[in-house]
py3Dmol code that shows the C-alpha trace and the ligand (Angstrom):
import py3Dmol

protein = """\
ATOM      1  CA  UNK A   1     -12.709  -4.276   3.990  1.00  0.00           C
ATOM      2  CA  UNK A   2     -11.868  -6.014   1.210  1.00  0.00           C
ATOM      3  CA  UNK A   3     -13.658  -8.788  -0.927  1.00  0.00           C
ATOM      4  CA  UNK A   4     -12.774 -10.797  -4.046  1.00  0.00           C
ATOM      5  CA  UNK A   5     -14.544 -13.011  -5.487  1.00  0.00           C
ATOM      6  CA  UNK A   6     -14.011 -15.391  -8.361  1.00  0.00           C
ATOM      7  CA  UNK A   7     -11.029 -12.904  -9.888  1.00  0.00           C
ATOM      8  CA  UNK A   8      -9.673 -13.537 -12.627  1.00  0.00           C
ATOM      9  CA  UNK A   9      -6.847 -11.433 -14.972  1.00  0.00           C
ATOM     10  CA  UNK A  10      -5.854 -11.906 -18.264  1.00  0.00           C
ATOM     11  CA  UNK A  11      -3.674  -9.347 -20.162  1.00  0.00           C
ATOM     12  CA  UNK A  12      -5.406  -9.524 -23.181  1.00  0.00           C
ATOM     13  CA  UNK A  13      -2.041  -8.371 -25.043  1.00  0.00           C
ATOM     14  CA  UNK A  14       0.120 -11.497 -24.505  1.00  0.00           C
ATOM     15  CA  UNK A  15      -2.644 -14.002 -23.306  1.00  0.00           C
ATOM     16  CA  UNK A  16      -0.953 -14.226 -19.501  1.00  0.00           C
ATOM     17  CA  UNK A  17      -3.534 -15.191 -16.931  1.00  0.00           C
ATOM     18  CA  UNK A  18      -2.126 -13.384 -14.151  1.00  0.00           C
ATOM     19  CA  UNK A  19      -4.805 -14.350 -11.325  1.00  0.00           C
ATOM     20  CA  UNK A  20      -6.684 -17.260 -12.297  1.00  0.00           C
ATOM     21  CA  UNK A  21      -9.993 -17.594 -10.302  1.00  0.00           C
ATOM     22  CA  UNK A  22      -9.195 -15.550  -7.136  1.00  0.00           C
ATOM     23  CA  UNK A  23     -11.152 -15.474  -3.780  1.00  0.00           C
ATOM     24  CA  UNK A  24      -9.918 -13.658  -0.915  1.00  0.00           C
ATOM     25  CA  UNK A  25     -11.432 -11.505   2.589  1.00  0.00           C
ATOM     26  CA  UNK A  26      -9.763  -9.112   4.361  1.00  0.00           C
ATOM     27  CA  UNK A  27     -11.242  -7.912   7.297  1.00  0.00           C
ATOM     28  CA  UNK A  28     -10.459  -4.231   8.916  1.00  0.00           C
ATOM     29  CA  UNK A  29      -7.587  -3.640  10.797  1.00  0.00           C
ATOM     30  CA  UNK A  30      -5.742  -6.588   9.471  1.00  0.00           C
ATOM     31  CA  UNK A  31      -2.231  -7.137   8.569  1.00  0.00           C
ATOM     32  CA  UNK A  32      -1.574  -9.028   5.305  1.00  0.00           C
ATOM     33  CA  UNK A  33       1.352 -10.081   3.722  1.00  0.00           C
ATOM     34  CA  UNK A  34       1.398 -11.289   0.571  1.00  0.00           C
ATOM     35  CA  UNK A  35       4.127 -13.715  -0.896  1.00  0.00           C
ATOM     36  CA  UNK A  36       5.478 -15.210  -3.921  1.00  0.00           C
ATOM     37  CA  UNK A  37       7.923 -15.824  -6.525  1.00  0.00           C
ATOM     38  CA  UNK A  38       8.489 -13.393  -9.010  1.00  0.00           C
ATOM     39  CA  UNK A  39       5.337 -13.358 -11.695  1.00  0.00           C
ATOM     40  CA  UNK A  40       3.008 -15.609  -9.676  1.00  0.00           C
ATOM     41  CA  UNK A  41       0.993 -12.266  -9.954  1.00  0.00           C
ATOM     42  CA  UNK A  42       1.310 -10.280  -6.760  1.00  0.00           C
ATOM     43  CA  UNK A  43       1.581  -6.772  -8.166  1.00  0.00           C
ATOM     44  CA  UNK A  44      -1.442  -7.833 -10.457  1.00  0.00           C
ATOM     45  CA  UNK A  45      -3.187  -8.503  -7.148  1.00  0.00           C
ATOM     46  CA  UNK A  46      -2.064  -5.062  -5.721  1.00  0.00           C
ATOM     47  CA  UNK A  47      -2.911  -2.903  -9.116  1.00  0.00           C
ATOM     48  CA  UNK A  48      -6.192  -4.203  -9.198  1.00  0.00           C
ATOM     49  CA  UNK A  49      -7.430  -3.430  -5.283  1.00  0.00           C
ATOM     50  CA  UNK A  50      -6.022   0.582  -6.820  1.00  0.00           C
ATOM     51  CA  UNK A  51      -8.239   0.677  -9.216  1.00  0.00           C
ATOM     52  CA  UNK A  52      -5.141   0.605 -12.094  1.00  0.00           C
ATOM     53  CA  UNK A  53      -6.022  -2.979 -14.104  1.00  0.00           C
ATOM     54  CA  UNK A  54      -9.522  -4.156 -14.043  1.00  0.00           C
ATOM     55  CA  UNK A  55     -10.059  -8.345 -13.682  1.00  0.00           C
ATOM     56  CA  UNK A  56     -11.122 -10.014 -16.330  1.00  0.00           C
ATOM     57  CA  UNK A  57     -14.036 -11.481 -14.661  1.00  0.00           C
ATOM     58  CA  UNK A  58     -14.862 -11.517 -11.198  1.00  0.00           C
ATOM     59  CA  UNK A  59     -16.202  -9.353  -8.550  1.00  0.00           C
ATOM     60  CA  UNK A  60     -14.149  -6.913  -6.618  1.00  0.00           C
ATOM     61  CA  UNK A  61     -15.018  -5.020  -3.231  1.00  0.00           C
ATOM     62  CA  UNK A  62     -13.053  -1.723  -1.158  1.00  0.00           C
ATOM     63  CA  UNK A  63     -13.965  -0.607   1.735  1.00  0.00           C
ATOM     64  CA  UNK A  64     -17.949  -1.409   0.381  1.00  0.00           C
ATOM     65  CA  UNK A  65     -17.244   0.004  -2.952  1.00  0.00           C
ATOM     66  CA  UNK A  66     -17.452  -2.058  -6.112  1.00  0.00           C
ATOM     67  CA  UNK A  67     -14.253  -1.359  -7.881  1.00  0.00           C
ATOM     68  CA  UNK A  68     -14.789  -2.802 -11.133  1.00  0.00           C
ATOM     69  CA  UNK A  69     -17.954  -0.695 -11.629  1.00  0.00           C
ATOM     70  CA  UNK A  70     -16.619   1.694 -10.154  1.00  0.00           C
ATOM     71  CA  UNK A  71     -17.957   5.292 -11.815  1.00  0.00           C
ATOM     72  CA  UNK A  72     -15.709   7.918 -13.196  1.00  0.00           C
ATOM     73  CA  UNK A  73     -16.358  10.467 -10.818  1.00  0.00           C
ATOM     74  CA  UNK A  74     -16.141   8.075  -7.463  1.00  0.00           C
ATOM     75  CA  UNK A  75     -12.327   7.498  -8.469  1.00  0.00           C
ATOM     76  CA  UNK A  76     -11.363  10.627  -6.446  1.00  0.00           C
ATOM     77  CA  UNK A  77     -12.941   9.045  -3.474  1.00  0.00           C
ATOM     78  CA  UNK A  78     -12.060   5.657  -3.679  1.00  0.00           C
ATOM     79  CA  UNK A  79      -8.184   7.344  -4.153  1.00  0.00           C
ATOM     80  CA  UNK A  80      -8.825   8.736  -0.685  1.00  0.00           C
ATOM     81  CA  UNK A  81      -9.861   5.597   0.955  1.00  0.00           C
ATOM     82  CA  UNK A  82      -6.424   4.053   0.451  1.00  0.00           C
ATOM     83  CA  UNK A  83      -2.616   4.841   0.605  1.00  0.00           C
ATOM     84  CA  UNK A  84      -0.169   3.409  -1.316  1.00  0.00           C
ATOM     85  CA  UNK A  85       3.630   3.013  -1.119  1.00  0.00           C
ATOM     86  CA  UNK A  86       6.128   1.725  -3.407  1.00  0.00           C
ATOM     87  CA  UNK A  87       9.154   0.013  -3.356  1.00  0.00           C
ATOM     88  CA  UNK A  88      11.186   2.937  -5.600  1.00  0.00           C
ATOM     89  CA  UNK A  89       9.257   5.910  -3.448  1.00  0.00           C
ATOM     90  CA  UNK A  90       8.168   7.821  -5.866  1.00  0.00           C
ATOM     91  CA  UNK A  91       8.535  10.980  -4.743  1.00  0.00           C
ATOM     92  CA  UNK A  92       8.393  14.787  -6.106  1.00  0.00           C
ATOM     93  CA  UNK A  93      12.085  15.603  -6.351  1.00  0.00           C
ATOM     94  CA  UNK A  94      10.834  19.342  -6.955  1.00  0.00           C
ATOM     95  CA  UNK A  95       8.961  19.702  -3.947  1.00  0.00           C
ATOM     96  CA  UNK A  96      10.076  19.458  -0.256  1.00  0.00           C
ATOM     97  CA  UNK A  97       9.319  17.242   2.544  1.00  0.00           C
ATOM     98  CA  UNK A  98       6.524  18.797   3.434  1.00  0.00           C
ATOM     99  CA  UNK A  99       5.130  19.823   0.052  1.00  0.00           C
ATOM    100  CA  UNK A 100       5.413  16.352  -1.004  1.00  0.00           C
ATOM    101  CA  UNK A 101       2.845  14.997   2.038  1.00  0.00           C
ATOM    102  CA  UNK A 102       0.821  18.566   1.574  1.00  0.00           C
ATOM    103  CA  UNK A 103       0.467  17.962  -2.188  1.00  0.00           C
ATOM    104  CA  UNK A 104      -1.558  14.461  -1.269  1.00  0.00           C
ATOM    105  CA  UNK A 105      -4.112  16.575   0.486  1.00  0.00           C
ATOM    106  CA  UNK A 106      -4.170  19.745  -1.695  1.00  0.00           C
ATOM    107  CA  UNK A 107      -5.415  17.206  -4.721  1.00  0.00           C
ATOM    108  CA  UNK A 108      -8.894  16.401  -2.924  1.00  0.00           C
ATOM    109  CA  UNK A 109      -8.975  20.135  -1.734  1.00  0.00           C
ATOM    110  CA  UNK A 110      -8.624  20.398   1.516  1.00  0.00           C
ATOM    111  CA  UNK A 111      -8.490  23.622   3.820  1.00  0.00           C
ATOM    112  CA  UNK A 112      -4.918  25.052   3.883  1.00  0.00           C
ATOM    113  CA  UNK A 113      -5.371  25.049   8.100  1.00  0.00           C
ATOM    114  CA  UNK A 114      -6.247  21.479   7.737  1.00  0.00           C
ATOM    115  CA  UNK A 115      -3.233  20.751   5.930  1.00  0.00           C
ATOM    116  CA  UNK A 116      -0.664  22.552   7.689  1.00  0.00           C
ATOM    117  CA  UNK A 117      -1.945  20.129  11.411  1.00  0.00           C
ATOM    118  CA  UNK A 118      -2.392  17.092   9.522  1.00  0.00           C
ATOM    119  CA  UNK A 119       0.932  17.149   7.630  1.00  0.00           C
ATOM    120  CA  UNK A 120       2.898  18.399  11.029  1.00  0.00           C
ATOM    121  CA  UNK A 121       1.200  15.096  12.375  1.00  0.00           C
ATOM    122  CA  UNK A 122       1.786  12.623  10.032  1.00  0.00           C
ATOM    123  CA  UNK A 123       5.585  14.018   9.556  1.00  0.00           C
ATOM    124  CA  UNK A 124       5.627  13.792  13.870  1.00  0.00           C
ATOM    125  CA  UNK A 125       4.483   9.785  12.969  1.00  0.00           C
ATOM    126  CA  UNK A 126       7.424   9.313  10.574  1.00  0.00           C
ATOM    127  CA  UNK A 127       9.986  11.496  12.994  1.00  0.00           C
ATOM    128  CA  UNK A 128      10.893  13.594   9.827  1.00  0.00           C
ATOM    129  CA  UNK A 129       9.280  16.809  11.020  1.00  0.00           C
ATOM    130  CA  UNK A 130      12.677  18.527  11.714  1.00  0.00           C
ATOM    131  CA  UNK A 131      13.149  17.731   7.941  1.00  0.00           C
ATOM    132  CA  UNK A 132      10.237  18.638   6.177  1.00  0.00           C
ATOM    133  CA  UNK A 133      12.321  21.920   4.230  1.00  0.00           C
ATOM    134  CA  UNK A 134      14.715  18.715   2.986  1.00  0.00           C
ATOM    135  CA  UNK A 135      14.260  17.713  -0.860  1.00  0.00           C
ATOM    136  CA  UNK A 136      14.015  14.253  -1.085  1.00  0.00           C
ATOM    137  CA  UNK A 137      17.609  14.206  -2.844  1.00  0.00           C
ATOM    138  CA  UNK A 138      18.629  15.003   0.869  1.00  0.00           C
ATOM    139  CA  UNK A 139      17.436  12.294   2.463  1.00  0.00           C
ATOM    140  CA  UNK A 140      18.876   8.963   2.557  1.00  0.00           C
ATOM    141  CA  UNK A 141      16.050   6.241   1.064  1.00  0.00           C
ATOM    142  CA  UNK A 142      14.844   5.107   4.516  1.00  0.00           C
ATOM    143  CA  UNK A 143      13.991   8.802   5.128  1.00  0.00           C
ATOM    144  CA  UNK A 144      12.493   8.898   1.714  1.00  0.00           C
ATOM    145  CA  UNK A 145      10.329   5.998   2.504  1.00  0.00           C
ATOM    146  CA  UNK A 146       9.237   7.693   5.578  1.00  0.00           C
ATOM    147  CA  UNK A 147       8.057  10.722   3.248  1.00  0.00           C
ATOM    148  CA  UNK A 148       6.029   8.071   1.395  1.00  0.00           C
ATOM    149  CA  UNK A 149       4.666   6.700   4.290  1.00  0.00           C
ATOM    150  CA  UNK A 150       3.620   9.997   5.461  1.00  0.00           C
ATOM    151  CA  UNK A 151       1.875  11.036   2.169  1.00  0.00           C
ATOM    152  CA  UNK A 152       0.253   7.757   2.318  1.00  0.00           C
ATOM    153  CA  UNK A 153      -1.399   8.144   5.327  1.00  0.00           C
ATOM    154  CA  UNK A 154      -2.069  11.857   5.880  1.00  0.00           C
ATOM    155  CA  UNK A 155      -5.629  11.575   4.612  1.00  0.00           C
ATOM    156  CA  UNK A 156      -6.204   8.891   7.453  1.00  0.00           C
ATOM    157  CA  UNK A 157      -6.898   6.415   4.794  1.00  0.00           C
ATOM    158  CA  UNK A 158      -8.689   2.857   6.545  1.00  0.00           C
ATOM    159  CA  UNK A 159      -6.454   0.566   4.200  1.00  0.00           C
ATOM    160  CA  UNK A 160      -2.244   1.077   3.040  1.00  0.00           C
ATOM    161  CA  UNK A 161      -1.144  -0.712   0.135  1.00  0.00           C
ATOM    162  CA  UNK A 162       2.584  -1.672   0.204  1.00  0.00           C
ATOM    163  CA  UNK A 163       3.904  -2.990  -3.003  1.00  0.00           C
ATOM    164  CA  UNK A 164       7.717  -3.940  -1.886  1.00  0.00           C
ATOM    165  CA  UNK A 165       8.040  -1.121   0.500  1.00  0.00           C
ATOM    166  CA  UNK A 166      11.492  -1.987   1.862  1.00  0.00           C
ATOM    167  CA  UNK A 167      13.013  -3.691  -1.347  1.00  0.00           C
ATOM    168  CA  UNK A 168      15.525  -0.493  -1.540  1.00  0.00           C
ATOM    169  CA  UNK A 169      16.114  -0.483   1.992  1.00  0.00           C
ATOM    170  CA  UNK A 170      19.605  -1.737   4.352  1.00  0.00           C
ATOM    171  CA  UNK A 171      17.922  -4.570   6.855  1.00  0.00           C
ATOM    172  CA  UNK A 172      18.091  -1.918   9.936  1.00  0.00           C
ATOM    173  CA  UNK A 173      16.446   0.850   7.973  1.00  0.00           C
ATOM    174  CA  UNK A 174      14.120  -1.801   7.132  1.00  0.00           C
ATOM    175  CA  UNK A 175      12.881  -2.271  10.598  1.00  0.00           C
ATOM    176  CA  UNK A 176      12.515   1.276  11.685  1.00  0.00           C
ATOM    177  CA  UNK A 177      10.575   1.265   8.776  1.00  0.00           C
ATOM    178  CA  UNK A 178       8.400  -2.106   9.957  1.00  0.00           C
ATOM    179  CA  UNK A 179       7.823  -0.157  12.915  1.00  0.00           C
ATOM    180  CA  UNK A 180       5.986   2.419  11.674  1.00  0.00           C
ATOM    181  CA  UNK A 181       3.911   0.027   9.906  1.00  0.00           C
ATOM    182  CA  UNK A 182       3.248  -1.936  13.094  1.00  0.00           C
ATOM    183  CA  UNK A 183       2.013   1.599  14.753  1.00  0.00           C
ATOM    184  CA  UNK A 184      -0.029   2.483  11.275  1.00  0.00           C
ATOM    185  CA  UNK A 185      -1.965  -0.696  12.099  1.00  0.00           C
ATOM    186  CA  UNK A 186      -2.060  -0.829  15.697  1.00  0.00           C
ATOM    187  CA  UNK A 187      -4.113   2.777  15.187  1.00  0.00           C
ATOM    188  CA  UNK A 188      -6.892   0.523  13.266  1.00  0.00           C
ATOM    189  CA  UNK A 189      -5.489   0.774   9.530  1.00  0.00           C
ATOM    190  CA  UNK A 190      -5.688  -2.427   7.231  1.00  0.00           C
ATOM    191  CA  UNK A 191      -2.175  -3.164   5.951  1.00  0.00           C
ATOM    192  CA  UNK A 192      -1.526  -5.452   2.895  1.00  0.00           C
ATOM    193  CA  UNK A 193       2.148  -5.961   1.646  1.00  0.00           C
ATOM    194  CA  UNK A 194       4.014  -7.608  -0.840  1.00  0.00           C
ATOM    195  CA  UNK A 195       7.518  -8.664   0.409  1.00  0.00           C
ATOM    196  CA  UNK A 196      10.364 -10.856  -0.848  1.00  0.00           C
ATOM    197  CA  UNK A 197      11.903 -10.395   2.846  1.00  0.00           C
ATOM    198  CA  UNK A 198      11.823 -13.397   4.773  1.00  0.00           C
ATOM    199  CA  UNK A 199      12.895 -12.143   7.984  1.00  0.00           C
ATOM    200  CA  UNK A 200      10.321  -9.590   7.850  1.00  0.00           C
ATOM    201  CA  UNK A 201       7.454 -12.035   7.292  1.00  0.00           C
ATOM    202  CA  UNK A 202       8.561 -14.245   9.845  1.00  0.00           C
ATOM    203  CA  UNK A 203       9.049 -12.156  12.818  1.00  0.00           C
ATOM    204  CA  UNK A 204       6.230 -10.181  12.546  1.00  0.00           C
ATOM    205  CA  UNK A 205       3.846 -13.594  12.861  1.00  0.00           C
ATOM    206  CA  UNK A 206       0.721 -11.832  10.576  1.00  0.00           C
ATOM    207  CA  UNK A 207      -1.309 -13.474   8.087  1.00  0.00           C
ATOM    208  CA  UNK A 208       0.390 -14.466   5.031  1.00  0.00           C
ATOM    209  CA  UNK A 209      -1.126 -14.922   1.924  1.00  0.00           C
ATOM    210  CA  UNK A 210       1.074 -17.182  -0.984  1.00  0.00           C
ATOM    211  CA  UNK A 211       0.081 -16.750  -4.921  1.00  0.00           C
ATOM    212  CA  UNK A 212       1.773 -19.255  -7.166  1.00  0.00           C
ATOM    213  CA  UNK A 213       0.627 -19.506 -10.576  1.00  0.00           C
ATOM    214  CA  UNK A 214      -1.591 -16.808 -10.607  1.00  0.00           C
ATOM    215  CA  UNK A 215      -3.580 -19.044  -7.864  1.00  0.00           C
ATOM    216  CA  UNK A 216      -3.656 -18.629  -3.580  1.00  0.00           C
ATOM    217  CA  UNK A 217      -1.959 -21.609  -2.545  1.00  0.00           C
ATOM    218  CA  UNK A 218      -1.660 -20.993   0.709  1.00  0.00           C
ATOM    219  CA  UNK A 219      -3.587 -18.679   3.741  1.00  0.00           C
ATOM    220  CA  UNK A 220      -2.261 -18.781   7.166  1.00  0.00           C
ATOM    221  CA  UNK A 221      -2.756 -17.199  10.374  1.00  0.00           C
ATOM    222  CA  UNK A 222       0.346 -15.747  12.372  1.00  0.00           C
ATOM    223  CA  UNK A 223       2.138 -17.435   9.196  1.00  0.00           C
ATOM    224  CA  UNK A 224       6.137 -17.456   7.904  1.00  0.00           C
ATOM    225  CA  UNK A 225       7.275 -16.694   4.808  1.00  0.00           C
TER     226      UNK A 225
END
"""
ligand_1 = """\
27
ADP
P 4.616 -10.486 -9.344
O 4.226 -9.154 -8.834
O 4.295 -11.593 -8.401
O 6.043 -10.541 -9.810
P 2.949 -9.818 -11.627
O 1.569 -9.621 -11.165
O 3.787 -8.631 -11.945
O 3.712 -10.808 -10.627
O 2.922 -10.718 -12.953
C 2.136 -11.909 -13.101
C 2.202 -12.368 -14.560
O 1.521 -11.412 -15.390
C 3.601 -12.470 -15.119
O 3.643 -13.562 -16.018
C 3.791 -11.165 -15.856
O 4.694 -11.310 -16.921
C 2.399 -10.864 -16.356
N 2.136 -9.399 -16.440
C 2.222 -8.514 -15.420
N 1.876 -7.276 -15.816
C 1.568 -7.379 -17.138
C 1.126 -6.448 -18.148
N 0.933 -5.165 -17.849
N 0.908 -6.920 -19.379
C 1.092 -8.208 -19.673
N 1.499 -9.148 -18.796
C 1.726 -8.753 -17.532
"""
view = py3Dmol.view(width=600, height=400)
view.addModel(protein, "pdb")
view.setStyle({"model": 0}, {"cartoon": {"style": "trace"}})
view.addModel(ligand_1, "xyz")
view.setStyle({"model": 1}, {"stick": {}})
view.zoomTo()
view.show()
C-alpha cells in the first residue's frame, strides 16, 4: 500500500532536513500510528504520502503509484485513492452537512444519484444523517470531525490520512471519534495517524511508528506510545 524508500526532505529554504534517509512499508488494511515530538518531521511524513512536498531524494510508492513522478493529470486520481483529515477540520462553513461530503464527490464528477446514496451512507457511518441541513457552525467540533470523516471516506478511498485528528477534541468525543476509525479499518481501509495522545496509542495496541530527528527510531507491533 505504501512504500518508501531511501526518503529524504530538505526544505531547500532554511536548509532543515526534515526526513533524513527514510524507509518504511505499509501493508493494506493496516493501522499506523505515527509518533513524535514536535518537529521530528511527522507532518513532513504525512504531506509527502498527499502528494503536497516532494522528497528530496528517494523513492515514494501509493497504492502502486509512484508519487514523486507522479504526472499532472494522474493527481485527480491519486486524490481519490486517499482521504485525509485534519486536526482543525477544515470544513466549508458555506455549505451544509451534506454539501460539504457531496462537494468531495461532485469534484471527480460523479452521477448526482450516486451521490445522493453514497453521502446518505457515509453520513449513516458518522451518525450525523439527521444533521446533514446543519452548517458546520452548528455542530459542536466532534460533530465537525465526523463531517470530515465522512468527506474523507465517501469515495471509498483504500488508505485515510489523519494528521492530528482529535487534537481539538474533549477525551470522550475523542473516543467516539476512535471508534469510527476502528470501524473505517475493520471494513479493509489502511489508516495512518499522527497523534500526540497517549491514551489513544496505547489502548488501541496498533503499530506505532516513532520519528525523532527526522529519522524512524522505533517500529513496533501492537506498540504504546
Ligand atoms: P512534526 O509534524 O513532527 O511537528 P514537521 O514535519 O512539521 O514535524 O517538521 C519537521 C522539521 O521541518 C522542523 O524542523 C520544521 O521546522 C521543518 N519544516 C516543516 N515544514 C517546513 C517548511 N514548509 N519549510 C521549512 N521547514 C519546514
Amino acid at each position: 500500500m505504501i512504500h518508501l524508500k531511501n526518503v529524504t526532505k530538505l526544505y531547500q529554504k532554511n536548509g532543515v532536513v526534515a526526513l533524513d534517509d527514510v524507509n518504511l512499508d505499509i501493508a493494506a488494511g493496516e493501522f499506523v500510528f505515527i509518533v513524535g515530538t514536535s518537529g521530528s518531521g511527522k507532518s513532513t511524513l504525512m504531506k509527502l504520502l498527499m502528494h503536497e512536498e516532494t522528497p528530496t531524494m528517494g523513492e515514494i510508492f501509493v497504492n502502486g503509484r509512484d508519487v514523486v513522478r507522479l504526472q499532472r493529470k494522474e493527481i485527480p486520481y491519486l486524490r481519490r485513492e486517499f482521504g485525509v483529515i485534519f486536526q482543525d477540520f477544515r470544513l466549508l462553513e458555506d455549505k451544509t452537512v451534506y454539501e460539504n461530503v457531496a462537494f468531495a464527490m461532485q469534484v471527480i464528477e460523479t452521477p448526482r444519484k450516486i451521490i445522493q446514496r453514497s453521502v446518505d451512507a457515509v453520513l449513516d457511518i458518522v451518525g450525523l444523517r439527521e444533521k446533514s441541513k446543519h452548517f458546520p457552525d452548528q455542530l459542536s467540533g466532534g460533530e465537525q470531525q465526523r463531517v470530515a470523516i465522512a468527506r474523507a471516506i465517501v469515495n471509498d478511498p483504500k488508505l485515510v490520512i489523519a494528521d492530528e485528528p482529535t487534537g481539538n477534541l474533549d477525551p470522550a468525543t475523542t473516543w467516539d471519534i476512535m471508534d469510527i476509525f476502528k470501524r473505517i479499518n475493520d471494513a479493509g481501509t489502511t489508516i495512518i495517524m499522527t497523534t500526540h495522545d497517549r491514551d489513544i496509542v496505547n489502548r488501541m495496541k496498533r503499530r506505532v511508528v516513532e520519528i525523532e530527528g527526522g529519522k524512524i527510531v522505533r517500529d513496533q507491533q501492537r506498540g504504546r506510545y
